[in-house]
C-alpha positions as CSV (number, residue, x, y, z in Angstrom):
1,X,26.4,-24.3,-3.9
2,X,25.4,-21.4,-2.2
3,X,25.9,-18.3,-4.4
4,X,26.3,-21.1,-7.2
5,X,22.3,-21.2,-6.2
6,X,21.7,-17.7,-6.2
7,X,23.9,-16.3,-9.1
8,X,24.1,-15.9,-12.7
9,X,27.3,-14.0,-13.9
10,X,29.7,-12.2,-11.6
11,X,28.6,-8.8,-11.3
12,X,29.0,-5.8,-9.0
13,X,26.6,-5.6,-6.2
14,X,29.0,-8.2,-3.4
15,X,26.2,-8.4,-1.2
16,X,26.8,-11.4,1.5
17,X,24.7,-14.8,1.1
18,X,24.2,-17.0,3.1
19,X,22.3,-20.6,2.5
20,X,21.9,-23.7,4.1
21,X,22.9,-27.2,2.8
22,X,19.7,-29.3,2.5
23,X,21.8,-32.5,2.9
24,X,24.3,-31.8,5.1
25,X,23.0,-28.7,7.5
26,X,25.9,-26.5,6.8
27,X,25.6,-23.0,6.2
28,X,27.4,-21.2,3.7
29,X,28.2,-18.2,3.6
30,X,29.7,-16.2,0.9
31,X,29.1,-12.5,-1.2
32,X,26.5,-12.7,-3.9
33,X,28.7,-12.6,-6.6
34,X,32.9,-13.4,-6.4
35,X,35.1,-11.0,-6.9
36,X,36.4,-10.4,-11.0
37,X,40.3,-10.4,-11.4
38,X,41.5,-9.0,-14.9
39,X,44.4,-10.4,-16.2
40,X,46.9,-7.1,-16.2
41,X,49.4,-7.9,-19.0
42,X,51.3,-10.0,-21.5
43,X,47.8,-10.8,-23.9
44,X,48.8,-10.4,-28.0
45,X,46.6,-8.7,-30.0
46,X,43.8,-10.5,-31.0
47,X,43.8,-12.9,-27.7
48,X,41.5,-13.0,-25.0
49,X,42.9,-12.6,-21.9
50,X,42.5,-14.3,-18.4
51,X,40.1,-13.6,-16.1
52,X,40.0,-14.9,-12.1
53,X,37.0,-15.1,-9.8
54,X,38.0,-15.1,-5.5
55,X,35.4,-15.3,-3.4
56,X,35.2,-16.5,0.5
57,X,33.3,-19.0,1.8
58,X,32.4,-19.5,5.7
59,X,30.9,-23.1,6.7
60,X,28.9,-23.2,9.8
61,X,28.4,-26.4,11.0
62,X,26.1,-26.1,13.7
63,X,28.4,-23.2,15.8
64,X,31.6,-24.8,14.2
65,X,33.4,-22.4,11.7
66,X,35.4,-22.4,9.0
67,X,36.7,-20.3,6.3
68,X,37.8,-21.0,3.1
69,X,38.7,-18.7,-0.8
70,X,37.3,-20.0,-3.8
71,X,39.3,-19.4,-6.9
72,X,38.1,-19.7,-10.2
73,X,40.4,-19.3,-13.4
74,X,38.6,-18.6,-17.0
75,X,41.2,-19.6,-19.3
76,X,42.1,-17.4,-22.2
77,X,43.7,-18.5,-25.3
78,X,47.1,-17.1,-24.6
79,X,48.6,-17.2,-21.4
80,X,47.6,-20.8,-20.1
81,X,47.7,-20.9,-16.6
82,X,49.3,-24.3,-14.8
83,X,47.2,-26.5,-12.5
84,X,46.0,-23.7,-9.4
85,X,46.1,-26.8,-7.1
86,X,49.7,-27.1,-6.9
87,X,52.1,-25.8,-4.5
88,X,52.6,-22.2,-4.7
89,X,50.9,-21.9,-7.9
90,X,48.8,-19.0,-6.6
91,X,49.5,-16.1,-4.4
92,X,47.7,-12.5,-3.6
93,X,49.8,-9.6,-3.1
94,X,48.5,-7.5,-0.2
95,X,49.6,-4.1,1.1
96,X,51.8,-6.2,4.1
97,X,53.4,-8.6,2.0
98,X,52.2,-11.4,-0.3
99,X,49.5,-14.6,0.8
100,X,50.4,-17.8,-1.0
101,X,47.5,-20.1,-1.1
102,X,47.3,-23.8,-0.1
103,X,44.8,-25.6,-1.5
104,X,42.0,-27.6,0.8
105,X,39.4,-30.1,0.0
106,X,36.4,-28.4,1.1
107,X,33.5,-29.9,3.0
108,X,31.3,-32.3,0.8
109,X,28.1,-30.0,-0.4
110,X,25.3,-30.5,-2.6
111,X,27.5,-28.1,-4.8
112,X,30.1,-25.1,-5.2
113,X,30.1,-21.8,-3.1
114,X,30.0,-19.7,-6.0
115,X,28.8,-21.1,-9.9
116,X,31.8,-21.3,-12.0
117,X,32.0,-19.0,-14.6
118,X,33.1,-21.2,-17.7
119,X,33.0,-25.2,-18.0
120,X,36.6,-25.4,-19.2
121,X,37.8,-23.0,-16.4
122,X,39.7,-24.4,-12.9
123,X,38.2,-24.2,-9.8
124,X,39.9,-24.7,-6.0
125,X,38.9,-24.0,-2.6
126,X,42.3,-22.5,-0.6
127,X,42.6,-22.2,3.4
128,X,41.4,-18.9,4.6
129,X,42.2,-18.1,8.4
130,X,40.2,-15.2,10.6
131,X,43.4,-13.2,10.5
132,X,44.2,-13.9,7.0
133,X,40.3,-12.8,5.7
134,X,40.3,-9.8,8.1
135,X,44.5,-8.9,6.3
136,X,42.6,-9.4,2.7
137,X,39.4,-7.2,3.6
138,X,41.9,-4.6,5.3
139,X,44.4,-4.4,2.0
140,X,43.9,-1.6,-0.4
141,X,46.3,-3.9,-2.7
142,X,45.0,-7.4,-3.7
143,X,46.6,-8.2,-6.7
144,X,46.4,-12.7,-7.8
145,X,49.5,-13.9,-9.0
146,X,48.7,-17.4,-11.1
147,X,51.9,-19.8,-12.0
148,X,52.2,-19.8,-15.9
149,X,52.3,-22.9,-18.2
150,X,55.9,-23.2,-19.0
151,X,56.9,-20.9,-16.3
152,X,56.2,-17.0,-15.0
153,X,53.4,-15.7,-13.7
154,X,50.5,-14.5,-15.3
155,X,49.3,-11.1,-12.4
156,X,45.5,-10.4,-12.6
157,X,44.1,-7.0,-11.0
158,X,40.3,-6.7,-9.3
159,X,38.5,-5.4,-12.2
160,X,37.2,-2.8,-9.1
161,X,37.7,-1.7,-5.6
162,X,37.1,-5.2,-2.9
163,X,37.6,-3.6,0.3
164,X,33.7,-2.4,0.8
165,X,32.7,-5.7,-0.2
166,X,35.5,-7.5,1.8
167,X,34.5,-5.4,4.6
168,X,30.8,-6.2,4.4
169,X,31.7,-9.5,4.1
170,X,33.6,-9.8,7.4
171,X,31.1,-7.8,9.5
172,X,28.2,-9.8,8.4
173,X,30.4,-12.5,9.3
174,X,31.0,-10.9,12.9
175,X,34.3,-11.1,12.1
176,X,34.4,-7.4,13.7
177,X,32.7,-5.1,15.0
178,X,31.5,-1.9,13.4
């Protein structure tokens, strides 16, 4: 909904958005565009590869907050990635050890945090703690890790560097200080 509003393609600028529901009153806040994952390996010649979108996602209802990671997976037409809602199916690999995402159902909205990228892709909202968004904006490492169709993982990489953006992110947020 929010950057869904406000955005086109994913791009590079990950300035932080924030806009308010007109049916519900929440705010959302979230960066301008999500963060791009590029998928690292294991693509024949020929194929195009995966590609992941993260982004987080703050609800503010009326002084109540809540925090959430939006995942978006654009196919490609080798590596099929299985259902991201299931158990364990995605995980991030950070400098301190790896974050396994559990998938929420995210606060009815007039629409998504971020746009999708593709119409075939999957989309899932995942729980996001303060601690956990201030370990992912503090990680020089933040490698996605997506369950594979028929087994194995398929490991995406940031297509660049997340921790001015995640940083931004959490200080707008007041997350901390600066």
């Amino acid at each position: 909904m929010a950057a869904g509003l406000a955005l086109g393609c994913a791009g590079q600028s990950q300035k932080t958005v924030e806009v308010l529901d007109p049916r519900t009153g929440v705010t959302v806040g979230v960066l301008d565009d999500p963060i791009e994952f590029v998928q690292l390996s294991g693509v024949a010649f020929g194929k195009r590869s995966n590609f992941a979108y993260l982004g987080p996602v703050e609800w503010n209802r009326m002084g109540s907050y809540s925090y959430g990671l939006w995942v978006h997976i654009a196919p490609g037409n080798d590596v099929q990635p299985a259902d991201i809602r299931a158990p364990a199916a995605l995980s991030l690999l950070l400098d301190d050890g790896p974050m396994v995402l559990t998938p929420i159902d995210p606060p009815a909205l007039v629409g998504d945090a971020y746009r999708p990228v593709v119409s075939w892709g999957q989309t899932a909202y995942f729980a996001l703690t303060v601690p956990g968004l201030k370990r992912l904006a503090a990680s020089r490492r933040l490698d996605l890790q997506c369950r594979a169709v028929g087994g194995g993982d398929i490991a995406m990489l940031p297509s660049h560097d997340t921790r001015a953006a995640l940083d931004r992110y959490v200080r707008a947020r007041g997350l901390i200080g600066d």
